[in-house]
KEKOLVO-254895 format. One line per 10 residues: their letters; for each residue x negated, y, z negated of C-alpha. Coordinates in steps of 0.1 Angstrom, whole numbers. Layout:
a = X Y Z  ...
END
This chain:
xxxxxxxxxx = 130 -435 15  111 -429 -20  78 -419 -24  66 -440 -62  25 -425 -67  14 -439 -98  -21 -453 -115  -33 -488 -118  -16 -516 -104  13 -516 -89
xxxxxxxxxx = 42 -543 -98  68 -543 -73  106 -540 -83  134 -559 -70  145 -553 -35  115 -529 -28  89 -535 5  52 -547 -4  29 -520 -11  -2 -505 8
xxxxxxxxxx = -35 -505 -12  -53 -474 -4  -89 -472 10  -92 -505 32  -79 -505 67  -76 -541 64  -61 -543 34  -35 -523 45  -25 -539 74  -28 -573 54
xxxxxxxxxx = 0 -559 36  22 -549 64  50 -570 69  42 -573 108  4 -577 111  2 -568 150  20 -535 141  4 -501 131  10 -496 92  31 -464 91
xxxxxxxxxx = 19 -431 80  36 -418 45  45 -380 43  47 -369 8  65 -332 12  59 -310 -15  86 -280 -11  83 -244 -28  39 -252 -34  36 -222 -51
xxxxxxxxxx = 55 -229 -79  19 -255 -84  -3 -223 -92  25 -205 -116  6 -197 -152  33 -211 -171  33 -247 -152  5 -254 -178  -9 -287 -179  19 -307 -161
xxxxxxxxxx = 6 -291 -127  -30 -296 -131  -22 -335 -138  2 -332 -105  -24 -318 -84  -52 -344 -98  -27 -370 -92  -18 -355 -53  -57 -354 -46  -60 -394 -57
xxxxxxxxxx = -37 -405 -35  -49 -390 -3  -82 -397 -12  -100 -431 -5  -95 -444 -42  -96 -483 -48  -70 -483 -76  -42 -456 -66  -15 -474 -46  18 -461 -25
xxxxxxxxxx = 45 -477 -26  85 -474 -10  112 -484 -23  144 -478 -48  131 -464 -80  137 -492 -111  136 -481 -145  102 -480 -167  93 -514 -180  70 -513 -217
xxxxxxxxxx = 35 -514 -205  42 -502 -165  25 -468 -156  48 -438 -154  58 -428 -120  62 -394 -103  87 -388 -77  75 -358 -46  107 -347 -31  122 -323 -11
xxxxxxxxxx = 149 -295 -20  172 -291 11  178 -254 7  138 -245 14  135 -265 43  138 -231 61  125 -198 42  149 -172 34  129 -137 29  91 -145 29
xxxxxxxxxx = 68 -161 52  59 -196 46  34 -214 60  32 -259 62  -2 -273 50  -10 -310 61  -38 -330 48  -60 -356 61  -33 -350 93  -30 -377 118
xxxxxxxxxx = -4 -357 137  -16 -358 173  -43 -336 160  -71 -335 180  -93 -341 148  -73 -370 137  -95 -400 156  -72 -429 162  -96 -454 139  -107 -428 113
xxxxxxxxxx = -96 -440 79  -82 -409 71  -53 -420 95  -40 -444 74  -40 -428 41  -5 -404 37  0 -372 46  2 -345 21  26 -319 32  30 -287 16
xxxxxxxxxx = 58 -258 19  40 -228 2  47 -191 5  19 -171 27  12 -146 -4  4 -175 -26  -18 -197 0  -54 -184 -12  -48 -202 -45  -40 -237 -25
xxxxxxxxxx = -69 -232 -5  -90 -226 -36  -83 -247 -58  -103 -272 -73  -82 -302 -73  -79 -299 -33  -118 -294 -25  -132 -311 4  -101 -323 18  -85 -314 51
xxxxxxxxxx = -59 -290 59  -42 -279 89  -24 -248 87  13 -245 104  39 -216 103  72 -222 97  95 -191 114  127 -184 98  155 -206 107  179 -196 138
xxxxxxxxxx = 214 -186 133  226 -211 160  209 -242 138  235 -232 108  259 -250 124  238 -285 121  231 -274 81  267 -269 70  278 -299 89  249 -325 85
xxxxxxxxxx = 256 -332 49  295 -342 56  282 -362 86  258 -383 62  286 -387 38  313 -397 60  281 -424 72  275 -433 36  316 -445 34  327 -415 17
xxxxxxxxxx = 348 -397 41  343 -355 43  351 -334 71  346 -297 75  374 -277 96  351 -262 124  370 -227 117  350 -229 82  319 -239 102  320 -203 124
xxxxxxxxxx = 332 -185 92  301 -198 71  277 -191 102  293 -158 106  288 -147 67  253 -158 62  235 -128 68  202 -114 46  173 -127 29  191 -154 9
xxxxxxxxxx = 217 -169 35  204 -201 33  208 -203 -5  239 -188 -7  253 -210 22  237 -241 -2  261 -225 -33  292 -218 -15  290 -251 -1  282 -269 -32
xxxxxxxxxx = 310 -251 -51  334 -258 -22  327 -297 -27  333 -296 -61  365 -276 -65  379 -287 -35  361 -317 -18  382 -345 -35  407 -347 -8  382 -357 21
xxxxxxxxxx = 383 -325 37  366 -286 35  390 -263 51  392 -223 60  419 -216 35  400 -232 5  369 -210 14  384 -181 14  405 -189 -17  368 -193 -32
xxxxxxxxxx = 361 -156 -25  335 -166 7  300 -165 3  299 -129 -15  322 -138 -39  315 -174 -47  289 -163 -71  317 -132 -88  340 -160 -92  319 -189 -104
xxxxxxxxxx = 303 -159 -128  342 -152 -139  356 -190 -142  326 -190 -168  332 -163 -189  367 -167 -191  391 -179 -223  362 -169 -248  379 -185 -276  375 -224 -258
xxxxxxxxxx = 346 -244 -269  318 -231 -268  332 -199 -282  319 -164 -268  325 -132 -275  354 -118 -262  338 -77 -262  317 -74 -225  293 -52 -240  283 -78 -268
xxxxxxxxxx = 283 -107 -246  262 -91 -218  241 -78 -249  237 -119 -259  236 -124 -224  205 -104 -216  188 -117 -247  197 -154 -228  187 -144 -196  153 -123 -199
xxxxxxxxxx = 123 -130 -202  129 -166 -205  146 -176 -168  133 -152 -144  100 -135 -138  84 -109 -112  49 -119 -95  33 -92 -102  14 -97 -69  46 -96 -47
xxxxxxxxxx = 71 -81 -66  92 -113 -57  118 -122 -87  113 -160 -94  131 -184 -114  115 -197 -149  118 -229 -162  128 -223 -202  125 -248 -227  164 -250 -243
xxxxxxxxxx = 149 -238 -280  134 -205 -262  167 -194 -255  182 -175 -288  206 -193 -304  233 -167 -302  232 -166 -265  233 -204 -259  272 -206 -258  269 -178 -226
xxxxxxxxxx = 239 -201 -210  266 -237 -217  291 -216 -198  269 -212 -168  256 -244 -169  289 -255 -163  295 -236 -131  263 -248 -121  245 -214 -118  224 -228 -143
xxxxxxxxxx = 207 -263 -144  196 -282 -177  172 -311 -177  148 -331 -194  116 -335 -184  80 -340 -195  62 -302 -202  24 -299 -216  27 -334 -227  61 -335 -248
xxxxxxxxxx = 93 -343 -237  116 -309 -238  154 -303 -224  146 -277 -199  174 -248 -182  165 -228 -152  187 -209 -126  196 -230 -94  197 -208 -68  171 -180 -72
xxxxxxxxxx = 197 -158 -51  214 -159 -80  184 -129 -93  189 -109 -65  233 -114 -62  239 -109 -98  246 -70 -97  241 -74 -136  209 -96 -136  192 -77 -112
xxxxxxxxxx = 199 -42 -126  180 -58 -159  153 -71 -140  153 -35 -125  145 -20 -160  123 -51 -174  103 -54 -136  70 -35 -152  71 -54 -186  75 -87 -166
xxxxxxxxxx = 53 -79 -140  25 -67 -169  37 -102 -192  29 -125 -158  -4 -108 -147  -15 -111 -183  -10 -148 -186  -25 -153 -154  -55 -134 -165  -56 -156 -193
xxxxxxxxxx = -52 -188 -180  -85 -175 -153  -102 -171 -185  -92 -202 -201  -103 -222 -171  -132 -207 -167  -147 -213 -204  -134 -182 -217  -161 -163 -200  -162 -128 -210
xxxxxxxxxx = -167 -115 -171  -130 -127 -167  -116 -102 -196  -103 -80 -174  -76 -65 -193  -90 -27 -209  -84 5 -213  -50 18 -209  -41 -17 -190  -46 -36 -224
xxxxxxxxxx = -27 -6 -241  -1 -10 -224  3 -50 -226  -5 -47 -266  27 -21 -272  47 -49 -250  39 -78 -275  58 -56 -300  85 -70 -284  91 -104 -300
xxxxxxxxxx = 103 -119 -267  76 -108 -248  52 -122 -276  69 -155 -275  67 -154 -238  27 -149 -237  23 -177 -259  -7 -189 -275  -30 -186 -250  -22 -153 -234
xxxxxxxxxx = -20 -137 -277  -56 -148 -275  -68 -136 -245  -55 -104 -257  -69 -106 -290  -101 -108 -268  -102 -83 -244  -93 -61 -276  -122 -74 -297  -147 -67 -260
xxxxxxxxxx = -134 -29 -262  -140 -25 -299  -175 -37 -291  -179 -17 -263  -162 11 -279  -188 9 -309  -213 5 -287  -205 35 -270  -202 59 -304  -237 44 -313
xxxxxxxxxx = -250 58 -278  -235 93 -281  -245 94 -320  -278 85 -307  -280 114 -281  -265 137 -297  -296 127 -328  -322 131 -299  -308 164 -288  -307 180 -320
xxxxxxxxxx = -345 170 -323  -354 186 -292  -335 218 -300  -357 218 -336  -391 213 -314  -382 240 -290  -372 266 -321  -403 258 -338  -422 265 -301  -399 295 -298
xxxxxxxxxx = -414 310 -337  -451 303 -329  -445 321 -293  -427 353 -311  -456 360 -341  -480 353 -314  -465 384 -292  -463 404 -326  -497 398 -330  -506 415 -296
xxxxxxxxxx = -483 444 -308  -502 451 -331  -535 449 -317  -522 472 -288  -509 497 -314  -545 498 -330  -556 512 -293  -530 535 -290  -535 551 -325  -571 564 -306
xxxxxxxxxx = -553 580 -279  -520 590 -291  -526 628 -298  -536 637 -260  -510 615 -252  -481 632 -272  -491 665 -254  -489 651 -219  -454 635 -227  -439 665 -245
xxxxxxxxxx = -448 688 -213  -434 663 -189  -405 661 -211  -396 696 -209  -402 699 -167  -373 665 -166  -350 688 -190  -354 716 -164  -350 696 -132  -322 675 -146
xxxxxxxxxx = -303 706 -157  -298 718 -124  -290 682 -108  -260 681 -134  -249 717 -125  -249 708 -92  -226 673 -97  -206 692 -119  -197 712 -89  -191 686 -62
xxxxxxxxxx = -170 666 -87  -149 695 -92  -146 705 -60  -137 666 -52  -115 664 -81  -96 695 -63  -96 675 -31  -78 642 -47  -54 663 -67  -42 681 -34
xxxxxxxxxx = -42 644 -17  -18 632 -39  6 658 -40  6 654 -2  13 618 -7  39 625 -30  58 648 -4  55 621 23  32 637 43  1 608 45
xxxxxxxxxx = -17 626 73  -27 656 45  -31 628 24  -53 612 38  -78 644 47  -76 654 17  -88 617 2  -115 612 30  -134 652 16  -126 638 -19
xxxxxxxxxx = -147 603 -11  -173 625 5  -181 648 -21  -181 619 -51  -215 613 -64  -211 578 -76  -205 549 -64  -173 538 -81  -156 571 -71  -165 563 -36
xxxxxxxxxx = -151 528 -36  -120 539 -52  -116 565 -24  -124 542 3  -99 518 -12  -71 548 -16  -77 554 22  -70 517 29  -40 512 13  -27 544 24
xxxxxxxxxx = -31 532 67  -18 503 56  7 512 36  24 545 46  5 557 78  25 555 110  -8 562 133  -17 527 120  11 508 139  1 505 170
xxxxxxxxxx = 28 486 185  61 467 177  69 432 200  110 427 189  128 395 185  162 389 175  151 363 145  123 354 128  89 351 149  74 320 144
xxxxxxxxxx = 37 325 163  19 348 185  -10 348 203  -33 367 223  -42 361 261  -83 356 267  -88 398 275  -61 405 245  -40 423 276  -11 401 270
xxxxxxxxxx = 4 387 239  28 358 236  50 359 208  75 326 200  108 331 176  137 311 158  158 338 183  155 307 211  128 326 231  95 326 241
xxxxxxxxxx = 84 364 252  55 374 272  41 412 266  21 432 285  2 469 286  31 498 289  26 521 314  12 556 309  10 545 271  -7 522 245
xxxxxxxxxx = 21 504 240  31 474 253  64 461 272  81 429 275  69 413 308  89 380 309  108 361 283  118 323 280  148 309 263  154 277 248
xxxxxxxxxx = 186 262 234  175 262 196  141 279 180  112 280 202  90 261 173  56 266 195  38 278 231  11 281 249  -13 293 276  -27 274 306
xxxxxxxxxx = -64 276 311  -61 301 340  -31 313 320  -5 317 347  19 292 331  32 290 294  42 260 277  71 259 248  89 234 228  114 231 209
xxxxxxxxxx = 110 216 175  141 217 156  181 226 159  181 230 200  178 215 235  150 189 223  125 196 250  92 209 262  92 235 290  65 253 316
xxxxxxxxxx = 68 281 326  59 304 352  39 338 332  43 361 360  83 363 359  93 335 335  108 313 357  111 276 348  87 251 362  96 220 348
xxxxxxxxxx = 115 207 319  103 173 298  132 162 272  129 138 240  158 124 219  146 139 190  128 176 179  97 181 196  69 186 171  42 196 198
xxxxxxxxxx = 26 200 234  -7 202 247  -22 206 283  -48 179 295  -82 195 308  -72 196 345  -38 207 332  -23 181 359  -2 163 328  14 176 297
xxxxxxxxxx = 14 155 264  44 158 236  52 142 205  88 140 188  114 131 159  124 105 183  94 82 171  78 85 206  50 108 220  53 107 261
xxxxxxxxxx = 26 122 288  43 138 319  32 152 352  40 190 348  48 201 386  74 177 391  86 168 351  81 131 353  74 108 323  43 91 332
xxxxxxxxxx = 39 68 300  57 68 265  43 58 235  66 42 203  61 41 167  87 33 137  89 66 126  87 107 135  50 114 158  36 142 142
xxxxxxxxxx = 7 148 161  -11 134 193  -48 142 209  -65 131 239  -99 117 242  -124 130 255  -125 117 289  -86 116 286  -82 79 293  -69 71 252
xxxxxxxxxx = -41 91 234  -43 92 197  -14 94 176  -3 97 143  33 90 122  54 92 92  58 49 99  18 50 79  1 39 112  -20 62 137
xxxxxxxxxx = -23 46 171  -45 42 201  -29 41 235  -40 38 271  -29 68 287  -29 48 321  1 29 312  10 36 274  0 2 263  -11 1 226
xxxxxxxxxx = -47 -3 222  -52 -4 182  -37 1 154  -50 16 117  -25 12 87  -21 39 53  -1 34 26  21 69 33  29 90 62  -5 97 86
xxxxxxxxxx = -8 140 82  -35 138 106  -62 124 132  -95 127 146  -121 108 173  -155 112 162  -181 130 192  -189 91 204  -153 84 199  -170 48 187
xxxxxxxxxx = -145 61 151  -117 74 143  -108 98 111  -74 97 98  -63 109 67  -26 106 45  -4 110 21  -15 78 3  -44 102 -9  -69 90 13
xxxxxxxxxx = -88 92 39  -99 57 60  -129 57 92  -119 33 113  -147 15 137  -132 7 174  -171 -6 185  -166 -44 186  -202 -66 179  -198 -95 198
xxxxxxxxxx = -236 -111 192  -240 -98 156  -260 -126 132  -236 -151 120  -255 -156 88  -252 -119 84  -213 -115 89  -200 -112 53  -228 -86 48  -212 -71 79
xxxxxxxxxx = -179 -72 61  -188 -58 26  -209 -28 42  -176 -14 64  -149 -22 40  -169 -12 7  -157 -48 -7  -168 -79 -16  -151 -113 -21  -165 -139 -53
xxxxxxxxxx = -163 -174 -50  -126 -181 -57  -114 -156 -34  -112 -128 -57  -118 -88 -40  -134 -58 -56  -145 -26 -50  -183 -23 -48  -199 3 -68  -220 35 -51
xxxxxxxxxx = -253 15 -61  -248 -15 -50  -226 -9 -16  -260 17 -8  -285 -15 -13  -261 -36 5  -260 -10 37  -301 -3 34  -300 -42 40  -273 -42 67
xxxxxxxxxx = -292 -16 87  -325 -31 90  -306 -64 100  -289 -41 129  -317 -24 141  -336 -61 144  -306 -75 163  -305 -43 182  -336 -49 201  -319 -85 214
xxxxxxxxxx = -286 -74 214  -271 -88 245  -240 -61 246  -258 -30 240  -231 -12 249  -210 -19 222  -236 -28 200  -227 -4 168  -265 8 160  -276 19 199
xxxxxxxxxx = -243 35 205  -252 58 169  -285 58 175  -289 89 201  -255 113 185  -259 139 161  -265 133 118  -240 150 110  -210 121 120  -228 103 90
xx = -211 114 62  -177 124 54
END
């Protein structure tokens, strides 16, 4: 059955059912052919819905969606009727046929999601004499990444949708794709069967993102080459190549015999050369959202001539289709590609969309930008290109292609964010000019100020010197007699100096040659009189420095004792009265020393070996055990161990390295984390893995809370986790863009601190609100997140200012509902109110 939406009246063609008037429930059943039946309900299916909101659909989208919102909308002179389709009559509205593509009934690598309008579906909304009943069903197929734009769009306001997920189709339902289309052709009178070996084969191939596409192609090109006879069998497929190479060889049957009509170029570098030029930008783009490679629909004269004989050749193998149809209101033959697996199976296509992706990606986002402007009255709030951004899209519109692929539109919305810079740009030179004016008046004032301050002190001067001209002789005698007793006193300081620097000097010459013979002991005496008998204080920090690096350096007094391993140590640590010290090593052990008898040295008490490097250990509280693990090239596993002799306690094992341990507060369990993407909690006397905790990737840290009933922990799959320790069920879940270097419960543990190699750092609130103001929730939203959302869905980063007037506002809301709150205990401002300041900034 046909779907025919059109405007005005509706003359029905030959052979074709009455038609149901829209907007009168009487009406409609009036025209039903059986008037004590229910009418029935139309379902117009609209496959692939994103392809509604792409920037190049232009005007021929915005007339489909003004045309989809008439018809389910209670309009007196839109009409739907079923029926064959008849050819245009002179003077008979045009009509517009809704369809569905076969081959995105199911999605193949992205999430899609159904949306039904004015649904009468068992709904629970849908009352059984509501009007909206009896109007048709809009249903849309539209990619989850793209359904923002369907739910804001202008066209669709006010009217109904129900939102349904539709999950990836199941292997085992393969069987019913490949083998319903023969069915309906054997039913149609035109016999086809497919040999059920094929059927298993086909199932068993179609495996990735695209096996649903693929499956369509191979079938398809089985019909054709080989479908004449009535019958699909095993042999043909495989003579096809299968499913990975029915694409190679449909790729190959077209560029083969150059020299037959239409004539290409025989040398593979020139014709991929034309090729390229053919195939990019004009047939396939890059969302610059998703990085999803789409198919473009070209008009025929966008491709360059030279490449059109290469685009005829794939046209025939059907990897490309050609068409005519109506675009920005002219009529225009029209090629796109047929099966967008084609842009990710094509070894040679996608390695060019490899090296164009940023250029398309930049081209797309720009025409999007543009058409946002466009549509909203070319408002300058919605330039939003600047700065290196628009740098970068002006050096691409050197490209020619790229120019032409812009268009009109886009060349002027470039021309404009370009002509807002200058201004700004302008704007800004006239500010600094203007500063840098107003400072060099200021610095004039103050030198001015500066002159009248100096002749007023020289004017004093010489006041002061009038005075002093009155008293100078009795002065000059005082001063010359004082001068004379300082000559005499600083005589004999100077003597004096001259002799404990020499007498020093003596002392550091013998120093060195005493370091010079190896004997540091002399040295150093020598160097401690020298230090003593310096005068100044430079000499005595160079001594005291000499005497440093000489301990360090070359005295053997200043060892005091040497702990040996057999390889590299990779930690030590001292027990809580420094008596003992535990040393760990890439030598496999773990060694325990302790005071040497009837010395000041120190002796090995106990050592513990692992099968690889002993990568960390540590003391109990009371510290009669020692716990080790092993982190890389060895046994995999976390031991305790008994201090007093060594002996092994208990052993907890991981299928990976073991990154870390660390004793609960009552040391009755023992927490690890491993290369084996799980960190696990065991009971130490006995060994016993109490609860295990899994992420995608290597743990590299964990941490208990503070009453030890949550384990935090932290991985290279960009997630830190919360856990129940009880059991090991997950609790929450906080998401980076990189691998999680660390985590930390703040003292409340109301928030948790994580921070990443995505270059930040992200506070994560675990408090849950449940009574917060509703009128007050998107205020609660744009305080935590530092966002906020316009009207059309849009998000941005709010600026220091603004989010700080935004939280003054948010807090005097919360302390208000505070004092009502009925779940004070998780009520965010009581729970902060008591704890200390200093959890309130980062």
């Amino acid at each position: 059955m046909k779907i025919i939406l059109h405007h005005g009246p509706f003359e029905a063609v030959e052979g074709a059912a009455r038609t149901i008037p829209l907007g009168n429930a009487g009406t409609q059943r009036q025209g039903w052919q059986h008037t004590d039946a229910a009418p029935p309900t139309l379902i117009i299916p609209i496959d692939q819905g994103e392809e509604l909101f792409v920037a190049d659909g232009g005007e021929e989208n915005r007339q489909l969606l003004s045309l989809l919102r008439a018809v389910v909308s209670p309009m007196p002179d839109i009409e739907v009727g079923w029926g064959e389709r008849s050819e245009p009559q002179q003077n008979t509205p045009q009509y517009a046929d809704v369809g569905v593509r076969a081959e995105a009934l199911t999605p193949t690598y992205e999430p899609r999601a159904a949306v039904t309008t004015n649904a009468d579906l068992g709904h629970p909304m849908a009352r059984e004499n509501d009007s909206t009943s009896e109007r048709p069903l809009l249903l849309i197929a539209i990619r989850s990444d793209s359904y923002q734009r369907l739910q804001t769009d202008p066209h669709l306001d006010g009217i109904e949708q129900y939102l349904f997920s539709l999950p990836p189709m199941a292997r085992a339902e393969y069987g019913g794709v490949i083998q319903g289309p023969a069915a309906r052709q054997t039913a149609a009178g035109q016999k086809l069967s497919i040999e059920p070996a094929l059927t298993e084969q086909l199932i068993e191939d179609a495996e990735g993102a695209d096996a649903l596409p693929l499956l369509a192609f191979t079938l398809e090109r089985l019909f054709m080459d080989y479908g004449g006879d009535g019958d699909l069998l095993l042999s043909e497929y495989r003579e096809l190549g299968g499913i990975g190479g029915s694409i190679d060889k449909a790729i190959g049957a077209a560029f083969a015999n150059p020299n037959v009509e239409p004539v290409i170029p025989a040398d593979q570098q020139e014709r991929e050369k034309l090729l390229r030029q053919g195939f990019l930008p004009w047939l396939a783009l890059i969302d610059p959202d998703t990085d999803e490679r789409k198919r473009r629909v070209a008009r025929w004269r966008e491709i360059p001539a030279d490449a059109r004989p290469l685009v005829e050749r794939l046209i025939g193998q059907r990897l490309l289709v050609r068409d005519r149809r109506k675009l920005d209101d002219e009529e225009a033959i029209v090629v796109e590609v047929a099966h967008e697996a084609l842009l990710r199976q094509w070894p040679l296509l996608s390695r060019w969309l490899d090296e164009d992706a940023d250029a398309l990606k930049a081209i797309q986002a720009t025409a999007r930008a543009a058409a946002d402007w466009a549509g909203n009255e070319r408002n300058p709030a919605w330039l939003i290109h600047r700065g290196e951004r628009l740098g970068r899209v002006e050096a691409l519109l050197l490209r020619p292609d790229l120019d032409r692929l812009l268009g009109d539109q886009g060349r002027t919305y470039v021309r404009a964010c370009r002509e807002r810079e200058d201004v700004q740009a302008a704007e800004a030179e006239r500010q600094r000019k203007e500063k840098e004016e107003a400072e060099k008046r200021r610095l004039q004032i103050e030198k001015e100020q500066a002159a009248e301050r100096e002749q007023a002190a020289r004017d004093r001067a010489e006041a002061a010197r009038g005075i002093s001209r009155r008293t100078g002789v009795g002065a000059v005698i005082a001063v010359v007699l004082m001068l004379v007793a300082g000559a005499l006193a600083w005589w004999a300081i100077q003597q004096e100096r001259a002799a404990q620097r020499s007498l020093a000097n003596n002392y550091w010459t013998s120093g060195r040659n005493a370091e010079k013979g190896n004997d540091p002991v002399t040295a150093g005496h020598f160097y401690a009189r020298a230090t003593e008998k310096y005068p100044d204080k430079i000499a005595i920090e160079a001594g005291r420095l000499k005497l440093r690096t000489l301990q360090m350096d070359r005295n053997p007094m200043a060892l005091d004792t040497i702990l040996g391993h057999d390889g590299s140590i990779l930690g030590a640590a001292f027990s809580k009265d420094e008596s003992r010290i535990l040393t760990w090593s890439e030598d496999k052990t773990a060694r325990l020393w302790g005071p040497k008898a009837g010395t000041q040295g120190m002796t090995e008490i106990a050592r513990m070996a692992h099968d690889g490097e002993v990568s960390g250990a540590a003391f109990s509280k009371d510290e009669s055990r020692i716990l080790t693990w092993n982190g890389y090239r060895g046994d995999n596993a976390a031991r305790l161990w008994r201090a007093g002799d060594g002996t092994e306690v208990a052993r907890m094992g991981h299928d990976g390295w073991v990154f870390g341990a660390a004793f609960s507060k009552d040391e009755s369990r023992i927490l690890t984390w491993s290369s084996d993407d799980t960190a696990r909690l065991w009971g130490p006397k006995a060994g016993t893995e109490l609860a295990r905790m899994g992420h995608n990737d290597w743990v590299r840290g964990a941490a208990f809370s503070k009453d030890e009933s949550r384990i935090l922990t932290w991985s290279e799959d960009n997630t830190a986790q919360l856990w129940r320790a009880e059991d090991g069920t997950e609790v929450a879940r906080m998401g980076h863009d990189g691998d999680i270097n660390g985590a930390v419960f703040s003292k409340d543990e109301s928030r948790i601190l994580t921070w990443s190699q995505d270059k930040t750092a992200r506070l994560w609130d675990l408090g849950v609100d449940y009574d917060f103001p509703l009128a007050h929730l998107a205020l609660r939203v744009e305080v935590l997140t530092g966002t906020a959302m316009d009207r059309i869905g849009n998000i941005r980063v709010l600026g220091a200012e603004e989010w700080q007037r935004k939280k003054e506002k948010y807090d005097r809301i919360a302390k208000e509902h505070a004092e009502n709150c009925q779940y004070p205990e998780a009520n965010r401002y009581l729970k902060r109110k008591a704890h200390a300041p200093e959890e309130s900034s980062l």
